[in-house]
Biotite code that builds the C-alpha atoms (Angstrom):
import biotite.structure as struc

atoms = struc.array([
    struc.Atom([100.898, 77.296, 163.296], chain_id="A", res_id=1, res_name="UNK", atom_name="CA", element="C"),
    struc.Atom([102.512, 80.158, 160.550], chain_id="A", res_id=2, res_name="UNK", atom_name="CA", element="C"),
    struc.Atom([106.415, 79.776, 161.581], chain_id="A", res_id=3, res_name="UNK", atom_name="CA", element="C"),
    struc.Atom([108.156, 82.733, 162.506], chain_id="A", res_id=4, res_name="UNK", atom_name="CA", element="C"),
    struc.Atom([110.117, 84.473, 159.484], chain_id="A", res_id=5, res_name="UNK", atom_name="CA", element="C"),
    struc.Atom([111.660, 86.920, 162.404], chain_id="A", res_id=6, res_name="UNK", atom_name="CA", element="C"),
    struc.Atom([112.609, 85.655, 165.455], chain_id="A", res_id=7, res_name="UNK", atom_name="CA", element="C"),
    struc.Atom([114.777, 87.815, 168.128], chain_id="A", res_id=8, res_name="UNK", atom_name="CA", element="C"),
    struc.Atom([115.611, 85.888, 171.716], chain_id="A", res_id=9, res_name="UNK", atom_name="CA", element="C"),
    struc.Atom([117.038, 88.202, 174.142], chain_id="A", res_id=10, res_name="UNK", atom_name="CA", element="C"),
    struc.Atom([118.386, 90.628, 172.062], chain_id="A", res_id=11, res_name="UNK", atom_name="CA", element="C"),
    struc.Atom([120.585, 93.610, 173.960], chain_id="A", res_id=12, res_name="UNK", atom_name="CA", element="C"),
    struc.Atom([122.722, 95.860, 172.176], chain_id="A", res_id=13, res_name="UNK", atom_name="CA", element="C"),
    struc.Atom([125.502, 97.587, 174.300], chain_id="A", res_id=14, res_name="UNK", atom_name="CA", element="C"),
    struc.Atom([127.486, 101.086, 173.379], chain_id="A", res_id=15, res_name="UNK", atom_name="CA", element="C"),
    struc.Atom([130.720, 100.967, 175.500], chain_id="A", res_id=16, res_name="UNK", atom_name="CA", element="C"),
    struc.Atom([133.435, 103.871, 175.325], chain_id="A", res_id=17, res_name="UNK", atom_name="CA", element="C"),
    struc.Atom([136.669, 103.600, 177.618], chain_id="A", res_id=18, res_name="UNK", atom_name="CA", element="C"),
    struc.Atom([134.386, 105.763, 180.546], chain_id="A", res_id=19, res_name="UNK", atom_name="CA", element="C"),
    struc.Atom([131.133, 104.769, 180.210], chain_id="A", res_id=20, res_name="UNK", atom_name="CA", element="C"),
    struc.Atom([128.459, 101.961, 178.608], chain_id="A", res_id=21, res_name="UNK", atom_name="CA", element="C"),
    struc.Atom([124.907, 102.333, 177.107], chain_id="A", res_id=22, res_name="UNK", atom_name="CA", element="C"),
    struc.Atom([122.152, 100.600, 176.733], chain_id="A", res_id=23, res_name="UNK", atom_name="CA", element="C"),
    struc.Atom([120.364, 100.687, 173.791], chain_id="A", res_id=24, res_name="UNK", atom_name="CA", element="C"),
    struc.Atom([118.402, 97.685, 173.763], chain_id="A", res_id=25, res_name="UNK", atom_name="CA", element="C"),
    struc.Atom([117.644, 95.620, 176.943], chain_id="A", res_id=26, res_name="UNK", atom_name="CA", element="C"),
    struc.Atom([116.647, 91.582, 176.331], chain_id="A", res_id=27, res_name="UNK", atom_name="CA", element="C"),
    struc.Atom([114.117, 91.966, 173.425], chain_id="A", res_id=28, res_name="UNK", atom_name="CA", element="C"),
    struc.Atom([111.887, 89.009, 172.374], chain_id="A", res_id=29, res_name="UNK", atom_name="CA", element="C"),
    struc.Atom([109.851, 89.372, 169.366], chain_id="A", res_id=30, res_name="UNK", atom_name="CA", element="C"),
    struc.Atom([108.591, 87.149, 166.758], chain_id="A", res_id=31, res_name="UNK", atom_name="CA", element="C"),
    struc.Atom([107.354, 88.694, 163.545], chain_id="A", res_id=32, res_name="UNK", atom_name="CA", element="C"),
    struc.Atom([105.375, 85.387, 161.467], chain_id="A", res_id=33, res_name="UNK", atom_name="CA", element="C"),
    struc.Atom([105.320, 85.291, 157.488], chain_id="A", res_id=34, res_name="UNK", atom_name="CA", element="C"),
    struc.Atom([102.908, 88.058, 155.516], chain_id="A", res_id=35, res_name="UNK", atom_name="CA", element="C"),
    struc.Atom([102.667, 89.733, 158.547], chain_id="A", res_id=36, res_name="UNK", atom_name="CA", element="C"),
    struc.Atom([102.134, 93.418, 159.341], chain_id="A", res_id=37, res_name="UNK", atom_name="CA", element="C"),
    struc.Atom([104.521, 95.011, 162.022], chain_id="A", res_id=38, res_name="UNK", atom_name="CA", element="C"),
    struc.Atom([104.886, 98.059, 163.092], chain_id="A", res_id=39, res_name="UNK", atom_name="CA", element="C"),
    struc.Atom([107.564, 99.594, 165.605], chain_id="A", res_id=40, res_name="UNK", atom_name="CA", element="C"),
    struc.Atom([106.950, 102.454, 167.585], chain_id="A", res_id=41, res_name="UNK", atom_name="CA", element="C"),
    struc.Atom([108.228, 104.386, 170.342], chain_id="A", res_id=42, res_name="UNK", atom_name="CA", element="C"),
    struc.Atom([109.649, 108.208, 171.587], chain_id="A", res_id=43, res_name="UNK", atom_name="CA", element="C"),
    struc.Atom([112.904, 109.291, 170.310], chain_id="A", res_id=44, res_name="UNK", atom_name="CA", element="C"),
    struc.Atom([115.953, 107.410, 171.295], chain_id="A", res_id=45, res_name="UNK", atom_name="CA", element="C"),
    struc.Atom([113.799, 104.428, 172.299], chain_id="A", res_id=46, res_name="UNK", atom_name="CA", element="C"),
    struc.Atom([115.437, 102.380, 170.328], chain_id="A", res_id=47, res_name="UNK", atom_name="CA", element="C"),
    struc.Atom([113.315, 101.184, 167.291], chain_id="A", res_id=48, res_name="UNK", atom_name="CA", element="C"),
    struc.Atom([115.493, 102.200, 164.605], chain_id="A", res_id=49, res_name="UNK", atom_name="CA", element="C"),
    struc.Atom([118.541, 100.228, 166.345], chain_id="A", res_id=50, res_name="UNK", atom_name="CA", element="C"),
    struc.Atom([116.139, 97.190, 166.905], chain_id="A", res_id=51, res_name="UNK", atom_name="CA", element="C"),
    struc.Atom([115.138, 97.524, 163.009], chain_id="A", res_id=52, res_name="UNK", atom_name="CA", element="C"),
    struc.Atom([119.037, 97.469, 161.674], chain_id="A", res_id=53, res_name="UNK", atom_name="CA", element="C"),
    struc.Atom([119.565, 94.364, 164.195], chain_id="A", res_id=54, res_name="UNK", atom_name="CA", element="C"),
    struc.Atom([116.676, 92.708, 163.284], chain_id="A", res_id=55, res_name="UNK", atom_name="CA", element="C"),
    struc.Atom([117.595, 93.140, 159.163], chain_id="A", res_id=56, res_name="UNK", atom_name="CA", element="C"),
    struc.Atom([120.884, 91.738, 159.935], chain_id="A", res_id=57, res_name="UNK", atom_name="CA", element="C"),
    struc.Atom([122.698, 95.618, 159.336], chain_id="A", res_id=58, res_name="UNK", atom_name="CA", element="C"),
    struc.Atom([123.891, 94.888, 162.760], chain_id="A", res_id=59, res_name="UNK", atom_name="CA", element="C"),
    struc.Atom([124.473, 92.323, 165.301], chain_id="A", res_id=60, res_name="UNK", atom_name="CA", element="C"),
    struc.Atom([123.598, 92.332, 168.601], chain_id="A", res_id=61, res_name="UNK", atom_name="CA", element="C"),
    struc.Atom([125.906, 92.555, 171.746], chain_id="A", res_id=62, res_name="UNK", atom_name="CA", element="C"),
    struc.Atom([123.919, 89.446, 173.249], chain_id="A", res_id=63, res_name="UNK", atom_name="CA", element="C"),
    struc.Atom([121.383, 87.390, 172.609], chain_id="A", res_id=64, res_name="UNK", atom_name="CA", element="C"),
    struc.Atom([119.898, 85.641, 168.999], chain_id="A", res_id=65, res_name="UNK", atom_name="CA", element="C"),
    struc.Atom([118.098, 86.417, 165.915], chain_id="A", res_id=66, res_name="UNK", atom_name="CA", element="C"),
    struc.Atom([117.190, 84.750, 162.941], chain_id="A", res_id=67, res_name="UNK", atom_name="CA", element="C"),
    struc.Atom([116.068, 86.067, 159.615], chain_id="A", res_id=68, res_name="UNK", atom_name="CA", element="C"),
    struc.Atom([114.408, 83.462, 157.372], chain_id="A", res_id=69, res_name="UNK", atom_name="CA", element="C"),
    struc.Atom([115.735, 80.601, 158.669], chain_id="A", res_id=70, res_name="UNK", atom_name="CA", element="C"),
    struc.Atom([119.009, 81.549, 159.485], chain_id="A", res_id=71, res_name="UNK", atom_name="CA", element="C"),
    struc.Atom([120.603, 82.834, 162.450], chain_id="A", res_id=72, res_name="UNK", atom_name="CA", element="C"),
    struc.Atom([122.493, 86.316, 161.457], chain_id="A", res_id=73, res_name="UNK", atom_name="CA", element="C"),
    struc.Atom([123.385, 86.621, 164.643], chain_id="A", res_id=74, res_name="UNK", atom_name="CA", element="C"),
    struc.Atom([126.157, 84.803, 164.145], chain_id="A", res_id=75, res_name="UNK", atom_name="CA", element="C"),
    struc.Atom([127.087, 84.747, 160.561], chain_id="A", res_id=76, res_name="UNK", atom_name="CA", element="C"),
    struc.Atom([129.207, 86.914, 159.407], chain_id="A", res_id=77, res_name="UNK", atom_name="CA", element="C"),
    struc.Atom([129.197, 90.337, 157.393], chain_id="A", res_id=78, res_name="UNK", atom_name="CA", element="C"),
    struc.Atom([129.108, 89.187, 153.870], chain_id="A", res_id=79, res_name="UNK", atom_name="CA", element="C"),
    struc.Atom([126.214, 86.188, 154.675], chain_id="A", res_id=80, res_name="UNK", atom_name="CA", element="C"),
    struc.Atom([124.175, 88.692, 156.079], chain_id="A", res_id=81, res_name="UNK", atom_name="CA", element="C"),
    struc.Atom([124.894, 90.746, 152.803], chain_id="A", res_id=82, res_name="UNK", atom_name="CA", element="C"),
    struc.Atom([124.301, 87.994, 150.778], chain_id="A", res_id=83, res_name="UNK", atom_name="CA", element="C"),
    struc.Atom([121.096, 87.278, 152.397], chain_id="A", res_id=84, res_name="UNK", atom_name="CA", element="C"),
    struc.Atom([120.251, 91.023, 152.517], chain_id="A", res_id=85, res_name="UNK", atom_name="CA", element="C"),
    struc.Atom([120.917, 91.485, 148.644], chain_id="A", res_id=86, res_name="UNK", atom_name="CA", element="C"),
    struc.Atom([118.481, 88.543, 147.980], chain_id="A", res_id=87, res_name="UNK", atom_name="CA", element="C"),
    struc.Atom([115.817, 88.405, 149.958], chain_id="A", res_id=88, res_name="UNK", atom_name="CA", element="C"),
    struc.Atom([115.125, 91.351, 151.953], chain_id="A", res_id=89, res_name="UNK", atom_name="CA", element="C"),
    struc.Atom([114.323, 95.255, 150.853], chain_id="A", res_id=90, res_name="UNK", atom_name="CA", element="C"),
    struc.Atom([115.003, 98.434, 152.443], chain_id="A", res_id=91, res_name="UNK", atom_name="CA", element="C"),
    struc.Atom([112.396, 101.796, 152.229], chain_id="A", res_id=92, res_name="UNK", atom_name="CA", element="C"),
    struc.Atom([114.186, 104.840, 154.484], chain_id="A", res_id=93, res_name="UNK", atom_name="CA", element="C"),
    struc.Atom([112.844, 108.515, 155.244], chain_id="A", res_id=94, res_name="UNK", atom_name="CA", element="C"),
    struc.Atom([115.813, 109.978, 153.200], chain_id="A", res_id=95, res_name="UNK", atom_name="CA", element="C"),
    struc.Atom([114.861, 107.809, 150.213], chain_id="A", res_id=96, res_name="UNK", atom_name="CA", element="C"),
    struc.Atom([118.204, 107.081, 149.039], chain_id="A", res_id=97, res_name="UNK", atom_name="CA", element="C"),
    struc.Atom([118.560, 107.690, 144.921], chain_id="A", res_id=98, res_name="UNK", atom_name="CA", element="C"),
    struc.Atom([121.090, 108.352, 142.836], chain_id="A", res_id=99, res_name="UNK", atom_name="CA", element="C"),
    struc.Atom([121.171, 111.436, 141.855], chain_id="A", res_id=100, res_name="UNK", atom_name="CA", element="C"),
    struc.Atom([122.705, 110.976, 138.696], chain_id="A", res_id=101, res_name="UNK", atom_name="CA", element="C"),
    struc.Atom([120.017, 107.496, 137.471], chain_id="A", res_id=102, res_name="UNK", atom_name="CA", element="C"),
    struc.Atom([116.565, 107.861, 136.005], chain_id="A", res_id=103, res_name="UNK", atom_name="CA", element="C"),
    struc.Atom([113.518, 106.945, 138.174], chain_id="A", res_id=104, res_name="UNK", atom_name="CA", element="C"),
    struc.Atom([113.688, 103.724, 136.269], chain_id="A", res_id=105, res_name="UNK", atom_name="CA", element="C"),
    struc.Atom([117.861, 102.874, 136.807], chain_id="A", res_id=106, res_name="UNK", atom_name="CA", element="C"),
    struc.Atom([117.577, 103.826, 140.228], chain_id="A", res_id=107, res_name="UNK", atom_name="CA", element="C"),
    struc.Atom([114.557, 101.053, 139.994], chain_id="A", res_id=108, res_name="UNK", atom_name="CA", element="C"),
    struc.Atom([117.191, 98.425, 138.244], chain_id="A", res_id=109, res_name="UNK", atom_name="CA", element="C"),
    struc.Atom([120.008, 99.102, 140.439], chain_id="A", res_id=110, res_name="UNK", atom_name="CA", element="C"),
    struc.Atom([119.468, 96.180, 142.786], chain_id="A", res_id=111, res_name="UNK", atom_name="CA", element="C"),
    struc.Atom([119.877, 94.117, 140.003], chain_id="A", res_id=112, res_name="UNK", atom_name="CA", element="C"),
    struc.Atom([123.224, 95.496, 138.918], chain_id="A", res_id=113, res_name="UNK", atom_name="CA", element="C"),
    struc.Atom([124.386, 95.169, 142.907], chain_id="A", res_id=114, res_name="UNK", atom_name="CA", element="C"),
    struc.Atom([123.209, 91.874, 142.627], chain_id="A", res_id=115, res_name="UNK", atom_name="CA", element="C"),
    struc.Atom([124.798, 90.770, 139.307], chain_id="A", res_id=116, res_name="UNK", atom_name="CA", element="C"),
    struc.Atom([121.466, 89.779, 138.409], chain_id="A", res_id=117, res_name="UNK", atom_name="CA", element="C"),
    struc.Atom([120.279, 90.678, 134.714], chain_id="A", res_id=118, res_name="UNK", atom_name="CA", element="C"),
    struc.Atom([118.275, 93.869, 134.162], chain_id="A", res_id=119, res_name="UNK", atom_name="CA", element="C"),
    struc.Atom([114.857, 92.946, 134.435], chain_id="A", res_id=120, res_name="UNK", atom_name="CA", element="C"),
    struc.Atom([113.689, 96.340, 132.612], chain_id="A", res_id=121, res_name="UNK", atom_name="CA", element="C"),
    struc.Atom([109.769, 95.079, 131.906], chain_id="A", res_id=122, res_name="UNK", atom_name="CA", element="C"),
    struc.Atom([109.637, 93.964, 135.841], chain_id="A", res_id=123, res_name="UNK", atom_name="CA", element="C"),
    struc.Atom([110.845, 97.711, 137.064], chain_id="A", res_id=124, res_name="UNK", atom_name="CA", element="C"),
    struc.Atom([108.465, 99.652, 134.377], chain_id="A", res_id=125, res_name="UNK", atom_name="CA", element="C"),
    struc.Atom([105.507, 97.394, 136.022], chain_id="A", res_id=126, res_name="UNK", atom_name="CA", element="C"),
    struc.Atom([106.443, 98.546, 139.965], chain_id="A", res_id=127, res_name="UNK", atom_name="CA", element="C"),
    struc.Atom([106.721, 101.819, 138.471], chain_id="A", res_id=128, res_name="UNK", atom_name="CA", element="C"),
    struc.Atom([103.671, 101.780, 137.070], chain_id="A", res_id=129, res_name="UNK", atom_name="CA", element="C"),
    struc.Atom([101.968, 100.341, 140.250], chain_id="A", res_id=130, res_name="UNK", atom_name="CA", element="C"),
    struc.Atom([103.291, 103.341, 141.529], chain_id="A", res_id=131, res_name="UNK", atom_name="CA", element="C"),
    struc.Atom([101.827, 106.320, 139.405], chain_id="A", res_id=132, res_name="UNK", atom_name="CA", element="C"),
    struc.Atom([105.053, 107.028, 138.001], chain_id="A", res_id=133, res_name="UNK", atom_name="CA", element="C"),
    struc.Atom([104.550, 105.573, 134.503], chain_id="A", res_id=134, res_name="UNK", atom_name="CA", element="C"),
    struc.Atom([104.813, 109.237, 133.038], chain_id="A", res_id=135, res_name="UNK", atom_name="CA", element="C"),
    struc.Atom([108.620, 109.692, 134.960], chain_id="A", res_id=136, res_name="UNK", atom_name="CA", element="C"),
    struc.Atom([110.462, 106.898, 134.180], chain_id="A", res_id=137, res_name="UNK", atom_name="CA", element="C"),
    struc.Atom([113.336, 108.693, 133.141], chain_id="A", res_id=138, res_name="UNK", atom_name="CA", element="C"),
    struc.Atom([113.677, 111.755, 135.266], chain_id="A", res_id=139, res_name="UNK", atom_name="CA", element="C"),
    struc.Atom([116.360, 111.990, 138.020], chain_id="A", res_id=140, res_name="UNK", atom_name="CA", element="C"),
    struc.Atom([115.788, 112.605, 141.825], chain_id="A", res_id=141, res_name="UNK", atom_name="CA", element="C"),
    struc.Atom([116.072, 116.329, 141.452], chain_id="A", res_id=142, res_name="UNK", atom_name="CA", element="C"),
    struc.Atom([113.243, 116.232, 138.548], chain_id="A", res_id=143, res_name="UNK", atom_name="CA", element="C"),
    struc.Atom([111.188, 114.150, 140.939], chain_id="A", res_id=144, res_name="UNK", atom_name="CA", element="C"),
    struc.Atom([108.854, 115.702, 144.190], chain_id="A", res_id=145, res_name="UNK", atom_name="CA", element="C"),
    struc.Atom([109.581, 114.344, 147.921], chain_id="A", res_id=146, res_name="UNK", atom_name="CA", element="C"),
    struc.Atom([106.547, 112.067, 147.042], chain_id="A", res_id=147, res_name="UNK", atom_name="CA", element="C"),
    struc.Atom([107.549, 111.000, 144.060], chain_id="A", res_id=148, res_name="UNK", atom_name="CA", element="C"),
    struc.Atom([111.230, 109.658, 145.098], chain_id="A", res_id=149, res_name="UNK", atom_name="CA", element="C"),
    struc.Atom([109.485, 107.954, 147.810], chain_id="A", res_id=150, res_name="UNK", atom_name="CA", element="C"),
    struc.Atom([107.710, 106.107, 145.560], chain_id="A", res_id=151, res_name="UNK", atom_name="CA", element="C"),
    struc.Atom([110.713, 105.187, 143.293], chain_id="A", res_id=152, res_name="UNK", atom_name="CA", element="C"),
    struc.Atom([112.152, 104.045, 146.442], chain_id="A", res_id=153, res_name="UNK", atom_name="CA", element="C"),
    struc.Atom([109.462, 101.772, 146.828], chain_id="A", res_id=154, res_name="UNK", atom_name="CA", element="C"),
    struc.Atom([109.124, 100.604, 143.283], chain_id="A", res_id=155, res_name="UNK", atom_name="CA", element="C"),
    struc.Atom([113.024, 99.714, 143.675], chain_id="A", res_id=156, res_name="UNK", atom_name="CA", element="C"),
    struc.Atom([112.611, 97.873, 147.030], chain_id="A", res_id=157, res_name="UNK", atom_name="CA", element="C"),
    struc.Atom([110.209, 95.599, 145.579], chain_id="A", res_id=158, res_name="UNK", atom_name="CA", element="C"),
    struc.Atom([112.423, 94.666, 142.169], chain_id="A", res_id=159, res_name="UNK", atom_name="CA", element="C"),
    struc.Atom([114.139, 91.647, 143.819], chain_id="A", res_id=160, res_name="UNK", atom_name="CA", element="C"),
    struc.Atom([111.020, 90.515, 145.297], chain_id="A", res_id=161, res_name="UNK", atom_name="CA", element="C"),
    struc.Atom([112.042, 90.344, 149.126], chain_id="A", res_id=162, res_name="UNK", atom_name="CA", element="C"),
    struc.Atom([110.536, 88.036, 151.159], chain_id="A", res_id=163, res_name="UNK", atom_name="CA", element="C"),
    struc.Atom([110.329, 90.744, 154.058], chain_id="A", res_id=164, res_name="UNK", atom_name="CA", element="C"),
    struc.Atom([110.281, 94.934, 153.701], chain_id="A", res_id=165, res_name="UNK", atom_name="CA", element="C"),
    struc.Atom([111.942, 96.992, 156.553], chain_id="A", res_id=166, res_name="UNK", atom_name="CA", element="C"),
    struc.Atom([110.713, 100.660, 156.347], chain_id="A", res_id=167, res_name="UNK", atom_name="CA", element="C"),
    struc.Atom([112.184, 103.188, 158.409], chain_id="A", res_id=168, res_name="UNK", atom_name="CA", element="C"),
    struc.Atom([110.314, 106.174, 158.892], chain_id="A", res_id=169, res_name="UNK", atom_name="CA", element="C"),
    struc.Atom([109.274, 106.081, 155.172], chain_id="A", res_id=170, res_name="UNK", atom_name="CA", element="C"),
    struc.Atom([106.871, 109.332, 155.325], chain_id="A", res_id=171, res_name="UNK", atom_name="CA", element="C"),
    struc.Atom([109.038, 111.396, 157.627], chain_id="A", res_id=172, res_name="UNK", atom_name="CA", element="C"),
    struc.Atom([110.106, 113.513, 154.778], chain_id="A", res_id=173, res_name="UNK", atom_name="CA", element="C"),
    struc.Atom([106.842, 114.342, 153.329], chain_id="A", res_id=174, res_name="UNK", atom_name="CA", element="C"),
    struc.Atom([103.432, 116.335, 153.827], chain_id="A", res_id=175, res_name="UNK", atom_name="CA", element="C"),
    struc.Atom([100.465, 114.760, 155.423], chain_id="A", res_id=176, res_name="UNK", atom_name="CA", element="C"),
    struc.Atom([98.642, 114.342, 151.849], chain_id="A", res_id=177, res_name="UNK", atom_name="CA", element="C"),
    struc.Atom([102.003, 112.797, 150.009], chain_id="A", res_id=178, res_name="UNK", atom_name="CA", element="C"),
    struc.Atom([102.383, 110.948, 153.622], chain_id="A", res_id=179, res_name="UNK", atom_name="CA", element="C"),
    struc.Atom([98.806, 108.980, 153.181], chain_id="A", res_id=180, res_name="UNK", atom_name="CA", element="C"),
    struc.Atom([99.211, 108.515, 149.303], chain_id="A", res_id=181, res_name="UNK", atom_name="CA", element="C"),
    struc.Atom([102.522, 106.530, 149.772], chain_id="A", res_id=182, res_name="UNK", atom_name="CA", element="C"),
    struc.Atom([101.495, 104.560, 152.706], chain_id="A", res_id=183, res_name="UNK", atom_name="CA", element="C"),
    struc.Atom([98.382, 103.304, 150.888], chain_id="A", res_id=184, res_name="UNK", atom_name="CA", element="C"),
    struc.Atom([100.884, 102.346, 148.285], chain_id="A", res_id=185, res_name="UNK", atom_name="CA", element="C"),
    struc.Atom([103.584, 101.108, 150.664], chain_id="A", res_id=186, res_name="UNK", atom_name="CA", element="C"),
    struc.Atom([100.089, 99.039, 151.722], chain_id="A", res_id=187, res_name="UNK", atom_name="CA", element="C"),
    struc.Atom([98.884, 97.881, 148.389], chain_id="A", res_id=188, res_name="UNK", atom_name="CA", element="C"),
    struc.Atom([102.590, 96.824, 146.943], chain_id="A", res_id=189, res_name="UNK", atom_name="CA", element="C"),
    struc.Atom([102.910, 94.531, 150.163], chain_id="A", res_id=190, res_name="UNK", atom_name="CA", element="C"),
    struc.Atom([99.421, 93.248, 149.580], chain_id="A", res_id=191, res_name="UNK", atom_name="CA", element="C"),
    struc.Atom([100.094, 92.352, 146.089], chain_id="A", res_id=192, res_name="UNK", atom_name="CA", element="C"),
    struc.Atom([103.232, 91.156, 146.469], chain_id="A", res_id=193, res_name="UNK", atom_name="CA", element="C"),
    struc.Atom([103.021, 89.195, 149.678], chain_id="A", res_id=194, res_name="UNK", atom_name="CA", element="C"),
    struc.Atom([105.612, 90.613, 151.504], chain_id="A", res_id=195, res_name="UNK", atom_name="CA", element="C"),
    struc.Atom([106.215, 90.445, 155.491], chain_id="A", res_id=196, res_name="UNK", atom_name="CA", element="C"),
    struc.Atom([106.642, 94.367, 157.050], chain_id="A", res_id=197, res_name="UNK", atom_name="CA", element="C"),
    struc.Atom([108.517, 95.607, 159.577], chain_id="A", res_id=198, res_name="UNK", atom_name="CA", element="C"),
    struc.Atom([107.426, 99.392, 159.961], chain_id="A", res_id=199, res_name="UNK", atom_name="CA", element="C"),
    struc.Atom([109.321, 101.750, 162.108], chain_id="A", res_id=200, res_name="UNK", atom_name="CA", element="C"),
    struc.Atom([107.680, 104.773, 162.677], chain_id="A", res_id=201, res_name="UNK", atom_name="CA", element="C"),
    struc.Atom([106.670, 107.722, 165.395], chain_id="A", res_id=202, res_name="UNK", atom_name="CA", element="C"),
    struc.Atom([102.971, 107.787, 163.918], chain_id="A", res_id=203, res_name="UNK", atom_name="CA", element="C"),
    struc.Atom([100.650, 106.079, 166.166], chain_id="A", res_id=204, res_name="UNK", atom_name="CA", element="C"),
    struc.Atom([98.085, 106.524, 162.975], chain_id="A", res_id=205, res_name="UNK", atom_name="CA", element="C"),
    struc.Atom([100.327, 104.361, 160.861], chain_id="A", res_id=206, res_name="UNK", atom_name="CA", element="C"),
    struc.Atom([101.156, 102.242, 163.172], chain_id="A", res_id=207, res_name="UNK", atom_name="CA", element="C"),
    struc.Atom([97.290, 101.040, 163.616], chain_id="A", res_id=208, res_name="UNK", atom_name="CA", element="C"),
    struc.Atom([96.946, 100.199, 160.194], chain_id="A", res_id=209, res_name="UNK", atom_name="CA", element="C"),
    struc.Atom([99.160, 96.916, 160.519], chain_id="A", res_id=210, res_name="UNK", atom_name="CA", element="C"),
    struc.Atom([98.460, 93.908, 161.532], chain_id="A", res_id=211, res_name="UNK", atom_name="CA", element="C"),
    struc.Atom([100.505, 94.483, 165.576], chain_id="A", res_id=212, res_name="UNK", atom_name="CA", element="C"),
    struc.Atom([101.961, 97.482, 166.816], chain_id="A", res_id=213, res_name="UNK", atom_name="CA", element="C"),
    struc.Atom([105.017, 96.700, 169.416], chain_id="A", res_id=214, res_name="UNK", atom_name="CA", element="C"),
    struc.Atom([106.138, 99.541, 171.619], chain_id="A", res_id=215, res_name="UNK", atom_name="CA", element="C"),
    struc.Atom([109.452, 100.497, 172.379], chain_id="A", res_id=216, res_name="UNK", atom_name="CA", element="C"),
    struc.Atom([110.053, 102.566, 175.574], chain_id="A", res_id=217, res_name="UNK", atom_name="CA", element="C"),
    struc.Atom([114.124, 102.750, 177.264], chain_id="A", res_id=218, res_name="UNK", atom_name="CA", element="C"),
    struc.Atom([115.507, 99.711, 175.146], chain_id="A", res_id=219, res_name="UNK", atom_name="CA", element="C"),
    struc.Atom([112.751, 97.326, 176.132], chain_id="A", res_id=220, res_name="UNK", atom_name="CA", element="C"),
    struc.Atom([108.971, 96.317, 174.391], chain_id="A", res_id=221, res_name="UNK", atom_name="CA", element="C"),
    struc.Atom([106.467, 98.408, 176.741], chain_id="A", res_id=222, res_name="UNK", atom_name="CA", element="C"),
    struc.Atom([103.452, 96.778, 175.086], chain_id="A", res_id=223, res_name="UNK", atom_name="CA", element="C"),
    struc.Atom([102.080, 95.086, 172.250], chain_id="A", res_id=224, res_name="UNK", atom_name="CA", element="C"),
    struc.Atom([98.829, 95.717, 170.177], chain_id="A", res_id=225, res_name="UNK", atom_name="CA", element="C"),
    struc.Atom([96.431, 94.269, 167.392], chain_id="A", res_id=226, res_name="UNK", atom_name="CA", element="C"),
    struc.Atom([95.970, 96.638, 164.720], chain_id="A", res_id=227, res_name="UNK", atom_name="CA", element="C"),
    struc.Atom([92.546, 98.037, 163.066], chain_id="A", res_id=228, res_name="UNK", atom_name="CA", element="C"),
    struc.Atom([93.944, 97.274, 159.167], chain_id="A", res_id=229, res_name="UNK", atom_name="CA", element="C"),
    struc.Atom([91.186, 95.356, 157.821], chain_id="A", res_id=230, res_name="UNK", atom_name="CA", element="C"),
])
């Protein structure tokens, strides 16, 4: 049996102010196995984009367990789950996240530099060129279209070679055409590079094309489903 690479027991996460406390997430069990597909759906204010950060280790949870490769986040604390983050897990987000001021292809290094790692230039021209983007290499974000900083930001998610991606509405900020070229990318790169994913997204579309679809509905999972992605 493939052993779990994400495992969440129980998981709640609790917002408490001095008058009042909120429930984000309400006993969660999921268990996401290695190379797999996931995707996370649900309405606004459901609760998937909380579950994602806990599940990452960007947050911990007010009760209950998770662990992340092996480990149990849940209770380490903020600079192991950095540490871990920095090494072994990548990050795609709808608001794509460059540096303004860095070429497509430094904003491609930069984990590398945040690592302390050395700057594997030949590795970040490759993802770059996996991406279409051989021609932009170095043009900044505001030389770039909506598209093609997505695609940077997927190019530079892959340079440390995580064992899992978490993408976060990654085609929120785009047109339906741009939308469908990046996920077949977002598709292909985790393919080739045998990465798990953990999708978050409102797109029931999307959401089909991995491997289970879990649905989030007041803080709990509503329902799970097998996907259609051949």
């Amino acid at each position: 049996m493939q052993p779990s690479i994400i495992s969440a027991k129980c998981v709640s996460k609790v917002i408490s102010n001095k008058r009042e406390s909120l429930t984000i997430l309400n006993e969660i069990d999921i268990d996401v196995k290695e190379g797999e597909t996931i995707a996370i759906v649900g309405t606004s204010g459901a609760g998937k984009s909380t579950l994602m950060t806990l599940l990452a280790g960007l947050d911990t949870p007010t009760s209950g367990s998770i662990e992340l490769l092996g480990e149990q986040i849940s209770s380490m604390s903020d600079d192991e789950r950095a540490s871990l983050r920095a090494n072994k897990i990548g990050f795609v987000f709808q608001s794509f996240l460059l540096v303004p001021t860095l070429s497509a292809l430094e904003n491609v290094t930069l984990p590398c530099l945040l690592n302390g790692d050395e700057v594997d230039e030949s590795r970040a021209k490759q993802l770059l060129e996996q991406v279409g983007l051989t021609n932009r290499l170095e043009h900044t974000p505001s030389q770039l279209s909506g598209g093609e900083q997505q695609r940077v930001a997927l190019a530079r998610a892959f340079m440390i070679k995580p064992k899992i991606l978490f993408a976060d509405e990654p085609t929120g900020n785009l047109d339906q055409n741009t939308a469908s070229t990046v996920v077949e990318l977002l598709f292909d790169l985790n393919k080739r590079h045998g990465t798990t994913l953990v999708l978050v997204t409102h797109d029931l579309s999307l959401a089909k094309q991995c491997d289970r679809t879990i649905y989030l509905q007041s803080g709990q999972v509503e329902a799970e489903e097998v996907g259609e992605r051949e």
